[in-house]
C-alpha positions, 0 to 999 in steps of 0.5 A: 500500500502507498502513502498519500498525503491531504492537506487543510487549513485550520487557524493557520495550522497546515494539517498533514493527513497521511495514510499507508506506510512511511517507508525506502522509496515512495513513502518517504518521497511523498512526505519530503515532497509535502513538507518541502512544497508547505514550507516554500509557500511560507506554511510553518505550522505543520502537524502531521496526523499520523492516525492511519499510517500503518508502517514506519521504517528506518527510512521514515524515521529518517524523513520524519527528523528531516522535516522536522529539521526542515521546519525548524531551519525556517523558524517553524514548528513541526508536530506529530498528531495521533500515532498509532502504537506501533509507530509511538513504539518505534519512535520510544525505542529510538529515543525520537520521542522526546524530540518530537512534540507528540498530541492524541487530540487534533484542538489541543494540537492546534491549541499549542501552536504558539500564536 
């Protein structure tokens, strides 16, 4: 299964909904694809809504620190929204949790944006 990525708008926020499998080769391009083409249209307030990604591999990881990266190079802030146990899993084992800033609820996600 591909991944395929939505976006929206909401109070500023660019919501990321992605789907499918964050993986080597099309999953990982799909995602650097939508986070380059966000930040070079000036939008810096991404939360990625990860509630139906099934699977992350290293490779997704790797895209996942690279966005955030991305993101915080322009002075934004890059958030994760809804992980689904295994990918919460992976990302405790391999100590991204605490790098990330991680929400269950999409109002308190769009809430803690600094205005």
């Amino acid at each position: 299964m591909s991944m395929k990525a939505s976006n929206r708008q909401v109070d500023g926020i660019t919501i990321v909904d992605l789907s499918g499998r964050i993986t080597l080769g099309e999953g990982s391009v799909v995602l650097r694809d939508t986070i380059r083409d966000l930040v070079s249209k000036g939008n810096i307030k991404i939360l990625l809504n990860l509630g139906d990604v099934t699977y992350i591999d290293s490779s997704g990881i790797g895209e996942l620190v690279s966005a955030f990266t991305t993101v915080r190079n322009q002075n934004g802030e890059l958030k994760l929204l809804k992980l689904t146990k295994k990918v919460h899993d992976l990302l405790q084992i391999t100590k991204l949790y605490t790098v990330f800033d991680i929400k269950d609820d999409e109002a308190v996600a769009i809430q803690s944006f600094a205005k």
